[in-house]
C-alpha positions as CSV (number, residue, x, y, z in Angstrom):
1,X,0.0,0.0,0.0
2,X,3.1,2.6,1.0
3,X,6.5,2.4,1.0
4,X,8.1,2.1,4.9
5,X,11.4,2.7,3.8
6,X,9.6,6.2,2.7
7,X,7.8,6.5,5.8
8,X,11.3,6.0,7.8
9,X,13.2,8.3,6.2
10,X,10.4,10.6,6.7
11,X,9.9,10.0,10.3
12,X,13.5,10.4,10.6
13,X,13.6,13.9,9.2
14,X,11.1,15.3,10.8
15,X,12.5,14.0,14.1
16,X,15.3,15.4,13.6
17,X,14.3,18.1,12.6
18,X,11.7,18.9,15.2
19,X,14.2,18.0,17.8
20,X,12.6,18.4,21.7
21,X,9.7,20.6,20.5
22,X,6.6,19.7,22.3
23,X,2.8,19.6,21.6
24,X,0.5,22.0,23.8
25,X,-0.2,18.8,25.9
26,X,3.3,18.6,26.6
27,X,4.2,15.0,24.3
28,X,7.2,14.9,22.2
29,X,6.3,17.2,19.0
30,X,6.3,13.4,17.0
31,X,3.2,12.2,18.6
32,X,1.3,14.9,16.5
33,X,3.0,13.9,13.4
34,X,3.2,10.3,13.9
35,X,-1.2,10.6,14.9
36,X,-1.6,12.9,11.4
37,X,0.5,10.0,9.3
38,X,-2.0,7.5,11.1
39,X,-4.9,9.0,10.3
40,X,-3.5,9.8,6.3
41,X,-2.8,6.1,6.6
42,X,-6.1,5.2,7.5
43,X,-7.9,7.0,4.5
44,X,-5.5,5.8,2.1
45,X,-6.5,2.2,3.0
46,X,-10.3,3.3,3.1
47,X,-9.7,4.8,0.5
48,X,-7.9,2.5,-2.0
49,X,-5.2,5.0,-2.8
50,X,-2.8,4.6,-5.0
51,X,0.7,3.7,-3.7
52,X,2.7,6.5,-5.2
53,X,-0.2,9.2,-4.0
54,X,-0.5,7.2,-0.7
55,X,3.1,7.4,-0.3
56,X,3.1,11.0,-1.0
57,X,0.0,12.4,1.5
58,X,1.6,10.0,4.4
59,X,5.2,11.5,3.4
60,X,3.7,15.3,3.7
61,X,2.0,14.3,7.0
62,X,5.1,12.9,8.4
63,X,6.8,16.5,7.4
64,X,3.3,19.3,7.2
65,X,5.3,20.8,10.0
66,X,8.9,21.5,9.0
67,X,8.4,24.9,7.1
68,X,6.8,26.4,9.9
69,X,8.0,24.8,12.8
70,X,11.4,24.4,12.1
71,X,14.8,25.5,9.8
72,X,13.8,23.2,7.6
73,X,13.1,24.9,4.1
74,X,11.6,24.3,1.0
75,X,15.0,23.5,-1.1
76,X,15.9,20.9,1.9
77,X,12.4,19.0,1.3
78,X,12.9,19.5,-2.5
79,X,16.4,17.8,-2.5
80,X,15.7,15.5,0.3
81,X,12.5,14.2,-1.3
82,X,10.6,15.2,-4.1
83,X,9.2,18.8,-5.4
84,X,5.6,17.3,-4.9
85,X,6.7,16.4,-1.4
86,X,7.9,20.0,-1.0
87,X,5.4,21.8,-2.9
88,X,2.8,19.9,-0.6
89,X,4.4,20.6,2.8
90,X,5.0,24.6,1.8
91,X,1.1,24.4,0.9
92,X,0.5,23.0,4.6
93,X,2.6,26.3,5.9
94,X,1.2,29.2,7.6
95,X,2.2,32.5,6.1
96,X,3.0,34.6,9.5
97,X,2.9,37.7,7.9
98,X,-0.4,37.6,7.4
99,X,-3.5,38.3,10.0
100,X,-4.8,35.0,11.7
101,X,-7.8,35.0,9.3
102,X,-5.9,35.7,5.9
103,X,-3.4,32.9,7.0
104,X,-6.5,30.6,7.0
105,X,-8.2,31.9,3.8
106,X,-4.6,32.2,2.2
107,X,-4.0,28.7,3.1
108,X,-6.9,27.1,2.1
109,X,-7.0,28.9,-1.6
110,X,-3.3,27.6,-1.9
111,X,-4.5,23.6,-0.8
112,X,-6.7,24.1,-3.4
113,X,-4.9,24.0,-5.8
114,X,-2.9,21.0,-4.5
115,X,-3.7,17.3,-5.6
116,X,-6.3,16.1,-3.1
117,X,-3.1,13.8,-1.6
118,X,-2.1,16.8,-0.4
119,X,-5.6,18.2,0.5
120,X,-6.0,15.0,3.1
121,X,-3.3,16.2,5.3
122,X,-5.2,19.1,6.0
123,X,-8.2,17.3,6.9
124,X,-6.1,14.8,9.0
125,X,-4.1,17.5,10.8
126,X,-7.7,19.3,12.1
127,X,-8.9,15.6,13.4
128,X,-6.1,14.9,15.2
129,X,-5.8,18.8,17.0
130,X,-10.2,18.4,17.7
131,X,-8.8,17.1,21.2
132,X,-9.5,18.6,24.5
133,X,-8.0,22.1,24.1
134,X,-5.1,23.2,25.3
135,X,-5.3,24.7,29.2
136,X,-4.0,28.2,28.3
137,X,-6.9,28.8,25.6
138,X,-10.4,31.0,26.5
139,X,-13.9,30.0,25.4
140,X,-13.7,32.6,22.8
141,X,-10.4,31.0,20.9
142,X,-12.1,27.1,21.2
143,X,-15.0,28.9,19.7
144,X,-13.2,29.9,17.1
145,X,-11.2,27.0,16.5
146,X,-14.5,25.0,15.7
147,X,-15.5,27.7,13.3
148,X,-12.3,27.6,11.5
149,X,-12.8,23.9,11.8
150,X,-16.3,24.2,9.6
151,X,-14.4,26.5,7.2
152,X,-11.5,23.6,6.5
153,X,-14.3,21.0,6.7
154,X,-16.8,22.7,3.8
155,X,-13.3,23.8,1.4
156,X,-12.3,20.3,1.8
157,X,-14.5,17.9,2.2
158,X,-14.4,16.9,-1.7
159,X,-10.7,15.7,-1.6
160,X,-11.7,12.7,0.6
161,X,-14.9,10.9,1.8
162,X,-13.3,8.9,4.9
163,X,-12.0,11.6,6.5
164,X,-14.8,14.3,5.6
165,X,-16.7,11.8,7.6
166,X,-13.9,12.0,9.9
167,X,-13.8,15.6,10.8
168,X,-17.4,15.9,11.0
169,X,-17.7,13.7,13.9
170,X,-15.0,15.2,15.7
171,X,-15.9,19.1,14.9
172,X,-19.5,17.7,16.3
173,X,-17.5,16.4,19.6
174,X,-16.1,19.3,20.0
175,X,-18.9,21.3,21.2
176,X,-18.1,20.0,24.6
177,X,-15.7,22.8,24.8
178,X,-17.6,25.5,23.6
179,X,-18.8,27.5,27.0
């Protein structure tokens, strides 16, 4: 179905790369990307994905966080891996210059024009951060997370059924934290 060799060598990488960074729940920063790979993994197989897209969407969930996250760039992913791989995890990057809201909208029109491979990561990185928020955030930030959440959910919904599905259950769940 996907290549482990590729998956190690991505999992390396991006452990390296993220060194000691931690989540908001205080885990080592690889739980998050090892949970988003899972749940990429997951769709492909529900999906019947074909091996060189599978291994590309659970590559770019191994390494969605690089960019952003670390001084990992672009040419590094290019040369490491493959310009799709890159292309896909600089779509996955937030651009800080812009306001909170453009990053979103800004992010979103450039998924779009990504394969739907690419797209899935998206989806699967919103599943996996619908958990119980993190301490330090007010009612008025989980509210808004769930609203962004909607906004991902209806942009991207088309690029995979399974985890469409997915997100819909767990932006439902979430209400819990909405006071």
């Amino acid at each position: 179905m996907f290549s482990q060799d590729k998956y190690l060598k991505a999992l390396n990488f991006a452990a390296k790369a993220h060194g000691e960074q931690k989540t908001p729940h205080d885990l080592p920063y690889l739980t998050h990307l090892t949970s988003v790979a899972m749940e990429v993994m997951h769709a492909c197989i529900e999906s019947q994905l074909e091996d060189k897209k599978a291994d590309i969407a659970i590559t770019v969930a191994l390494l969605h966080d690089t960019i952003e996250d670390t001084d990992v760039t672009y040419d590094d992913l290019y040369t490491e891996f493959s310009p799709e791989v890159a292309e896909g995890v600089e779509a996955l990057t937030k651009d800080f210059t812009l306001s909170k809201k453009e990053q979103m909208a800004e992010s979103i029109n450039r998924l779009l024009t990504q394969p739907y491979e690419i797209q899935m990561v998206k989806l699967a990185d919103r599943i996996v951060n619908l958990q119980k928020p993190p301490e330090s955030w007010e009612g008025l930030e989980i509210f808004n997370y769930h609203k962004e959440s909607k906004f991902i959910l209806s942009c991207l919904k088309n690029c995979n059924l399974y985890l469409s599905k997915r997100l819909e259950e767990k932006i439902n769940n979430y209400i819990v934290y909405i006071k």
